[in-house]
N, C-alpha and C positions, 0 to 999 in steps of 0.2 A: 547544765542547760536550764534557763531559766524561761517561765511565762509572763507577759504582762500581763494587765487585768483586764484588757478586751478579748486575747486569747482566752481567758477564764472564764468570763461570761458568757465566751462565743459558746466553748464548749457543755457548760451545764445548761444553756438556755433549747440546748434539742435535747435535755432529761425529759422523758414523757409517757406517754403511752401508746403504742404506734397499731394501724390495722393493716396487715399488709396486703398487697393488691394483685399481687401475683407468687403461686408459689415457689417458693429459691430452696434446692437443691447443692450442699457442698460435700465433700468427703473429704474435707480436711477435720482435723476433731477440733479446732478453735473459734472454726466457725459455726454458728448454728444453722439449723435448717428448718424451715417452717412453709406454710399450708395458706392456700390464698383464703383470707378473712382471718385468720388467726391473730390476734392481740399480742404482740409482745412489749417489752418495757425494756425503753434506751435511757443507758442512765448516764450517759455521756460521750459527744462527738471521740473519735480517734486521732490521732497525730496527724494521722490522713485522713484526706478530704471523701476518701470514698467508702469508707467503714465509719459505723457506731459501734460501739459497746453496749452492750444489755443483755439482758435475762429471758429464758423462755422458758415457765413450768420451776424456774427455782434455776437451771443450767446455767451459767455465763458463760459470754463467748462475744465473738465480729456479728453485727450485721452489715449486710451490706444498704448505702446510703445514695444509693443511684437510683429511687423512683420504685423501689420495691414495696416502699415503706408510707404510710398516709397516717401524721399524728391525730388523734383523738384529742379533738375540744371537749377538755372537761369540764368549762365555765358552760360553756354550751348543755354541756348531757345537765350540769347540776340542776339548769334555770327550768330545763325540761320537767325534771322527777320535782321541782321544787309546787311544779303547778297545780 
């Protein structure tokens, strides 16, 4: 199975830093589970539309991509701390 290079772009262009808005609860162990305001890092969209992949605390695992998640503008925070 191969990707074209819009799929490739589509998927590392949501690589980021994400705050999330509400806390999400899984008991599956692939997916991870996090705390509303918590920071985590999505290091790239999933095959499916309704999971990311990324890290939380160093763990990999799904998150989920349905509104859970709000990325962090870091051109934004930099121009802030730049002041």
């Amino acid at each position: 199975m191969g990707y074209n290079l819009y799929d490739i772009d589509e998927c590392w262009s949501m690589a980021g830093l994400y705050r999330a808005s509400h806390d999400f609860n899984c008991d599956l162990q692939y997916v991870l589970t996090f705390k509303r305001g918590q920071v985590v890092e999505v290091t790239k969209a999933s095959s499916n539309d309704n999971w990311y992949r990324g890290r939380i605390n160093g763990k990999a695992g799904f998150l989920p991509a349905n509104g859970y998640l709000k990325k962090i503008n870091l051109e934004r925070c930099e121009k802030v701390v730049a002041r």
